[in-house]
C-alpha positions in Angstrom: 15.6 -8.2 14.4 18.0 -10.7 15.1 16.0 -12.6 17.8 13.5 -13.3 15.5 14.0 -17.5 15.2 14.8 -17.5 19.1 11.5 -15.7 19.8 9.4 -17.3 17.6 10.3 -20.8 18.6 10.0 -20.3 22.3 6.6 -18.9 21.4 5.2 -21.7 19.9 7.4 -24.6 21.0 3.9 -26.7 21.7 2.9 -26.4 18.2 6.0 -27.9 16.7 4.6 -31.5 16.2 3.7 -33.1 13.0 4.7 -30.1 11.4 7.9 -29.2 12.6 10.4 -30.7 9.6 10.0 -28.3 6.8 10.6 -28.4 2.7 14.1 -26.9 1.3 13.0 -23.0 -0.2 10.5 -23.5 -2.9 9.4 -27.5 -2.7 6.3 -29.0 -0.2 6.6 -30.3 2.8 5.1 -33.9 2.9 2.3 -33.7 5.5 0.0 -36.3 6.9 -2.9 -36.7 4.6 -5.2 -37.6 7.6 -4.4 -35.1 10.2 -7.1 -34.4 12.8 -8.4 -30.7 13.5 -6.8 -30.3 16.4 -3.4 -30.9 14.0 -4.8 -28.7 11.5 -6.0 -25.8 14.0 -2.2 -26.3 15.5 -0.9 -25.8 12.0 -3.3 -22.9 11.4 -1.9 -21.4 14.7 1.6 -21.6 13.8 1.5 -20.2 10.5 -0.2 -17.2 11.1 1.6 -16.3 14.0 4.5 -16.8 12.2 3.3 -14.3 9.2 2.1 -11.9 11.8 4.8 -11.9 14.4 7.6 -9.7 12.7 4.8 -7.2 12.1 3.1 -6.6 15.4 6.1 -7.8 17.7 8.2 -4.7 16.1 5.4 -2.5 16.3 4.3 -3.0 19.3 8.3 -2.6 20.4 8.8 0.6 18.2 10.8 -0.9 16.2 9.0 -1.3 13.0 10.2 1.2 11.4 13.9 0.0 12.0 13.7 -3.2 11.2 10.6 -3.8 8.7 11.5 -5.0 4.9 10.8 -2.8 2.7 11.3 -4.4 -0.7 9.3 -2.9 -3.9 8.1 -3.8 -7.2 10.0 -3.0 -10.3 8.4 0.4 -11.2 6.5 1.0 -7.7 5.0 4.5 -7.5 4.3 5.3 -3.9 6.2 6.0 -1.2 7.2 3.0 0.8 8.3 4.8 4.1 4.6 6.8 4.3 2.2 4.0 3.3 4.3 0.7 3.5 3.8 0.5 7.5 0.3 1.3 7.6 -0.5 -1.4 4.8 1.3 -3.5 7.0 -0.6 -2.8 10.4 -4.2 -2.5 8.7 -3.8 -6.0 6.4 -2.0 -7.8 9.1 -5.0 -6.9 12.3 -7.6 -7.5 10.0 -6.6 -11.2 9.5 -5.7 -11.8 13.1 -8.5 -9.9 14.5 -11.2 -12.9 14.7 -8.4 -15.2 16.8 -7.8 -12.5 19.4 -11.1 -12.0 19.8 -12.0 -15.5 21.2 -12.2 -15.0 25.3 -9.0 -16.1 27.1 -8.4 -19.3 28.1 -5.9 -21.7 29.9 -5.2 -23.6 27.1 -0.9 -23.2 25.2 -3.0 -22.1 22.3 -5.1 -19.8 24.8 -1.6 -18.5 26.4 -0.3 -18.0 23.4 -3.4 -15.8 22.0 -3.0 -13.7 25.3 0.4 -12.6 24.9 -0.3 -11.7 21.2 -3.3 -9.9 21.9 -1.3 -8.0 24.7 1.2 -7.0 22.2 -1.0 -5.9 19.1 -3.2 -3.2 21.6 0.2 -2.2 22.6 1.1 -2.2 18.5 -2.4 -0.3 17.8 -1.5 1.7 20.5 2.2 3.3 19.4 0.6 3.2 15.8 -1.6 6.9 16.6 1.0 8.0 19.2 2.5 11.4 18.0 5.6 10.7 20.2 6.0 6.8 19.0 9.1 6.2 17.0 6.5 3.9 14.9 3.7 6.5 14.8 2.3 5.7 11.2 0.9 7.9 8.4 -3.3 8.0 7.8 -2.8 11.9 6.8 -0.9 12.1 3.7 -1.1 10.3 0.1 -4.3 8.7 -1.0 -3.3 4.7 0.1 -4.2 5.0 4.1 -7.8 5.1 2.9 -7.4 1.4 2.2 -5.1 0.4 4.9 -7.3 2.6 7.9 -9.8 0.3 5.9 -8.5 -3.0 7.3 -7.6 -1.1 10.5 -11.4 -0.6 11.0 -12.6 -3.9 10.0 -10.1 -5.4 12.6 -11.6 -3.4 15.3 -15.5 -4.8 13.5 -13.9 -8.2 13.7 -12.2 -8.2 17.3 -14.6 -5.6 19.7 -12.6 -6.8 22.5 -9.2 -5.6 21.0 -11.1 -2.0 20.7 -12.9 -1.9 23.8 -8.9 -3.1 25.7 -7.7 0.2 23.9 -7.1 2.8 26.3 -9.5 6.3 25.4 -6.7 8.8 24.6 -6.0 5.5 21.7 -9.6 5.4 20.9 -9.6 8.8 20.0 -6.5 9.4 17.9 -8.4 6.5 16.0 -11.4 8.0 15.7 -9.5 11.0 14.5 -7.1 9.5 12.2 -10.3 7.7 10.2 -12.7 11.2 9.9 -8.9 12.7 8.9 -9.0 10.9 5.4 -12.5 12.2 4.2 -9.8 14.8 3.0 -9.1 12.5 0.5 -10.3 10.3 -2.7 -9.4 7.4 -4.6 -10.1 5.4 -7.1 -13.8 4.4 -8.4 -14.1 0.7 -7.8 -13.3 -1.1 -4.6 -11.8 1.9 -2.9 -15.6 3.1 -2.5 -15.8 0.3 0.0 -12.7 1.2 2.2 -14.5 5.1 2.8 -17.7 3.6 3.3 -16.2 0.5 5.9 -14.2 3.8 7.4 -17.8 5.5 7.5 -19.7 2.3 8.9 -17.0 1.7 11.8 -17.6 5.9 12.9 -21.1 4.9 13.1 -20.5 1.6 15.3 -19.0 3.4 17.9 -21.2 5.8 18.2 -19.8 8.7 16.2 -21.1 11.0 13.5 -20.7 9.5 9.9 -21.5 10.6 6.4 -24.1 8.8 5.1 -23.1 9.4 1.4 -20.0 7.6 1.4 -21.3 4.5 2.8 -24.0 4.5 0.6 -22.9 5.5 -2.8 -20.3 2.2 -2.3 -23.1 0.1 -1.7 -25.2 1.5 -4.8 -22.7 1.2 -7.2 -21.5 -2.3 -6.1 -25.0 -3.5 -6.6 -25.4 -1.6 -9.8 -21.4 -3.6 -10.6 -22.9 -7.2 -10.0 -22.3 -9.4 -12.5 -24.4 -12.6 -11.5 -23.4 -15.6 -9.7 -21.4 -14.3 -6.9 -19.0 -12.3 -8.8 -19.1 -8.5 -9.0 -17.1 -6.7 -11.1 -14.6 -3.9 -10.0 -15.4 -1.0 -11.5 -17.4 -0.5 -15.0 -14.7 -3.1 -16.7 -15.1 -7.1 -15.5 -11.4 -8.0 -14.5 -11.2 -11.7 -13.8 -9.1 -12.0 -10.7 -9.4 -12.1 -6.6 -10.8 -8.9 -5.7 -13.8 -10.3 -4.8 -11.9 -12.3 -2.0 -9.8 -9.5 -1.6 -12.2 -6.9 -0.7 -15.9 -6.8 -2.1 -17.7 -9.8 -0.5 -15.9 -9.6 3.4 -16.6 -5.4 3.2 -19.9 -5.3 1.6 -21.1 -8.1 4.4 -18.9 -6.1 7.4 -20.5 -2.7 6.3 -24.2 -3.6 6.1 -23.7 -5.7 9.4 -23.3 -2.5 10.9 -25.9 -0.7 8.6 -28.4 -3.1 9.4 -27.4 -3.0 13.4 -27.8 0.6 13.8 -31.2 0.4 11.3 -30.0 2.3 8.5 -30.7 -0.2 6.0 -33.0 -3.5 5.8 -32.0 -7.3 6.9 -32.9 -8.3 3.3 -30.2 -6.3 2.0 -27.3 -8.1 4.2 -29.3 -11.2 3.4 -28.9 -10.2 -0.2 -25.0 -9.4 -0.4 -24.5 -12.8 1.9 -26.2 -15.0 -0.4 -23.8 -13.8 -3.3 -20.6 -13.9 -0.8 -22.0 -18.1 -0.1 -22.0 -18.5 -4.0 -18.4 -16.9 -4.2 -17.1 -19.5 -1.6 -18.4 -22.2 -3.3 -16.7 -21.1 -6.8 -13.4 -20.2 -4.7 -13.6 -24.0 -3.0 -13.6 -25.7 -6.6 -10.5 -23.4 -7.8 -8.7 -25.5 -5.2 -6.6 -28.6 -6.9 -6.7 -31.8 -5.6 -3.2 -31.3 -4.1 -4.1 -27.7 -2.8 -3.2 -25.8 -5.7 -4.7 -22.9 -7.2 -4.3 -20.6 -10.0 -2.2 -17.0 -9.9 -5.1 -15.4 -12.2 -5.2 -11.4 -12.3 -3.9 -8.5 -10.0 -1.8 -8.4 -7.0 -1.5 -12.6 -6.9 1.1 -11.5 -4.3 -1.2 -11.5 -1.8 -1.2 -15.1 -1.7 -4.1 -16.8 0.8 -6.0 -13.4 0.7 -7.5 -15.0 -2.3 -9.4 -17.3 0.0 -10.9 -14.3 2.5 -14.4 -14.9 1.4 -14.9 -18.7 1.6 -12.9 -18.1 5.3 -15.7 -15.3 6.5 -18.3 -17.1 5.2 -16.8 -20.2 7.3 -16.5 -17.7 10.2 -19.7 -16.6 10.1 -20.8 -20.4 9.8 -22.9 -19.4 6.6 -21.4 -22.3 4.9 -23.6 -24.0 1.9 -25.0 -27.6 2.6 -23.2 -28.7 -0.4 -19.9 -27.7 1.7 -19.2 -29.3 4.9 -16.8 -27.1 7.1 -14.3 -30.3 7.6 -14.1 -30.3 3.5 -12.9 -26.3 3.8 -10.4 -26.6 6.1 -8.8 -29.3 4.9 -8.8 -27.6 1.6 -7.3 -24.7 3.5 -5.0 -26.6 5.1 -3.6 -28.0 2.1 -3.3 -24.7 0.2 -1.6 -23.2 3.5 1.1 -26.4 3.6 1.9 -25.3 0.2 2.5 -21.8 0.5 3.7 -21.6 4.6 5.4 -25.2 6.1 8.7 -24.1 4.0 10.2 -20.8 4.2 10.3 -20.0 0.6 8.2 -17.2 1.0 10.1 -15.9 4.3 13.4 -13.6 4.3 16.1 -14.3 7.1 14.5 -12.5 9.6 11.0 -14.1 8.7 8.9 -10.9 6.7 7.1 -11.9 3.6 8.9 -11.6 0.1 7.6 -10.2 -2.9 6.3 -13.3 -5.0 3.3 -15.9 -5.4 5.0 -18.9 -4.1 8.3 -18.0 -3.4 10.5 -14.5 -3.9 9.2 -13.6 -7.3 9.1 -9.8 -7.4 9.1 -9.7 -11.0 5.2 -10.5 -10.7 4.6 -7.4 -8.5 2.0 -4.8 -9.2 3.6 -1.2 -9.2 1.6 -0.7 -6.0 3.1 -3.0 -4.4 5.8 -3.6 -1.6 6.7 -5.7 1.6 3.7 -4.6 3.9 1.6 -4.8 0.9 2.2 -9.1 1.2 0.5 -8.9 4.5 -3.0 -9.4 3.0 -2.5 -13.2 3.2 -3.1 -13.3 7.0 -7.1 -12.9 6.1 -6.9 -16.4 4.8 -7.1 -17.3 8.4 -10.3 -16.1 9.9 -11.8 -19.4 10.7 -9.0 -19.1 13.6 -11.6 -17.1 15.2 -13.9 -20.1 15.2 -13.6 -21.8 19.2 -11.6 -25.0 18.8 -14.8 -27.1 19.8 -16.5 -26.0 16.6 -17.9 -28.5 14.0 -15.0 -26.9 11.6 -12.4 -28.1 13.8 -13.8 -31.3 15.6 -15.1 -33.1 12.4 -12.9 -35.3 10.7 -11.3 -34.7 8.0 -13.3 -34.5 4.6 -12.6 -34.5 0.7 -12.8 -31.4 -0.7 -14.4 -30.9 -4.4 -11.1 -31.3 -6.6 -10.6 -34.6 -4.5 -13.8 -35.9 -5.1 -14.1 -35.4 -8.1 -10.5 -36.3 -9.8 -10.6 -39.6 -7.6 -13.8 -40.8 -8.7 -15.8 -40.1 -5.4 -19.3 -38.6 -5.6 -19.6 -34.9 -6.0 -22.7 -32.6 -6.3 -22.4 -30.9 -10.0 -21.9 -27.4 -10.0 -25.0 -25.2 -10.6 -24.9 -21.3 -11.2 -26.8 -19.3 -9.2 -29.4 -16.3 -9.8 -29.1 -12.6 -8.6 
């Protein structure tokens, strides 16, 4: 993919303002502490096109297969060629999904966000085409359950994306999804990607098996630990998963559970009030200079870690006690750190294996290149309108700069069930 650079500068030329001289590999770039949210959505923009581009410009040219990464943890046990490209479609359209979805407009951003969308139906598109050269695997091994997953909560996210797909493409996905119930994994958050699988059949107006979707739900409640945190599984492991997966799946399935009346508002309600406390915990882990720490599995996955405070930002569910100018700048910082060098870019621009920076050595055995593309779902406030309070307000202290800079903060109080 040698046209990468050329490509991806002529695509977002009008972007390249205050943020356009980068760090060497592995230090900061200094950035201007009092940027406006127009400079901060612009920055926003830019990065996760940037993330995103390699992944949906090859596909939707049939050339991901060719010209995809495919670098592995030390000790990886699947089988990078029949799940690496799916993980990479599925993780990558679920993070972009709420920014396509905003309606066109006239705007460079706007123009921008046309031609992407254009490419990633075309990119969903080859994915389920039998004749493709990128046609990608859902039938074999166990790990397309949780990559059709994020697959399906990309369509839940971006209904326009589905409804542009052409029918003979909205049945190969229909059939692709019931074509895993072939298949199990394991019992902790993998009960949520059959029973988001299960809840997208039913949005579009398909059979689906209620068991799956419920059994998830019942045993996550029955796995909640208090004060926003559920554990995965039997065994409390203290890491991101709940950013990862539980909160943004648990509130995307009983969305759809509670829009087709199969289950009560109070339950949504329920799950969205812990998902609020979660965002508020996740907002405090951020530094004062943007940092935060690599705690537990798959810290690989980089800005994934902060999918639940960017739903509940999406979904404008945000807290009193945080203001949506105090998030994104908080995001903003944390994204300058990881994104405005290229430290955790190759040559031709795919993620490396690493935290912050090419690190492999960290990798979980399940890991590889299309794995990394988790940290797009950092980014869903993208799918926020740019006249939104979260972009229009002015910039904000966050917690950790409040607090460590002698500023008035609200203390910290743990929350009930």
């Amino acid at each position: 993919m040698n046209n990468f650079k050329y490509a991806f500068l002529i695509g977002v030329t009008f972007l390249v303002t205050n943020f356009a001289s980068r760090a060497q590999s592995g230090k900061k770039t200094k950035t201007n502490a009092v940027a406006t949210g127009v400079e901060d959505r612009a920055f926003w923009v830019k990065t996760l096109y940037k993330i995103a581009y390699p992944v949906i410009h090859n596909l939707a040219n049939n050339t991901l297969k060719k010209n995809m990464a495919t670098e592995v943890a030390p000790h990886y046990y699947n089988n990078v060629k029949e799940v690496g490209y799916t993980e990479a479609l599925g993780r990558t359209f679920a993070g972009i999904a709420p920014w396509l979805n905003l309606p066109d407009d006239d705007t460079e951003e706007g123009k921008l966000r046309a031609r992407f969308k254009s490419e990633t139906i075309q990119a969903l598109t080859n994915a389920v085409d039998p004749l493709s050269a990128d046609y990608i695997n859902f039938r074999t091994d166990a790990q397309p359950i949780v990559d059709a997953a994020y697959v399906v909560q990309g369509f839940l996210r971006a209904p326009n994306v589905w409804k542009a797909l052409n029918e003979t493409t909205q049945k190969r996905y229909i059939a692709e999804v019931k074509s895993l119930r072939n298949r199990t994994g394991a019992y902790n958050n993998w009960l949520l990607f059959q029973a988001i699988e299960e809840a997208w059949l039913l949005s579009v107006g398909e059979e689906y098996e209620p068991y799956r979707t419920m059994t998830a739900i019942n045993k996550l409640n029955e796995w909640y630990v208090g004060d926003g945190w559920y554990s995965d599984g039997a065994s409390f492991s203290t890491d991101y998963y709940n950013a990862y997966v539980i909160h943004p799946m648990m509130m995307d399935i009983l969305k759809v559970m509670v829009a087709k009346k199969k289950m009560a508002e109070a339950q949504l309600f329920k799950v969205t009030n812990r998902a609020v406390r979660y965002a508020q915990i996740t907002e405090r882990m951020i530094s004062s200079t943007g940092e935060y720490p690599p705690i537990g599995r798959s810290v690989t996955y980089r800005t994934a870690a902060f999918q639940t405070l960017a739903q509940v930002a999406l979904d404008e569910k945000l807290p009193n006690e945080l203001s949506p100018a105090q998030v994104r700048c908080a995001l903003t910082k944390v994204f300058q750190n990881m994104y405005a060098g290229n430290q955790n870019f190759d040559e031709q621009g795919w993620l490396v294996l690493g935290f912050n920076g090419h690190q492999p050595e960290i990798a979980d055995p399940y890991t590889c290149t299309g794995s990394l593309y988790m940290a797009t779902l950092g980014f869903l406030p993208l799918g926020l309108p740019a006249d939104n309070t979260f972009w229009t307000a002015p910039a904000g202290l966050w917690t950790s700069q409040k607090a460590w800079t002698g500023n008035a903060f609200l203390k910290d109080h743990a929350a009930g069930n």
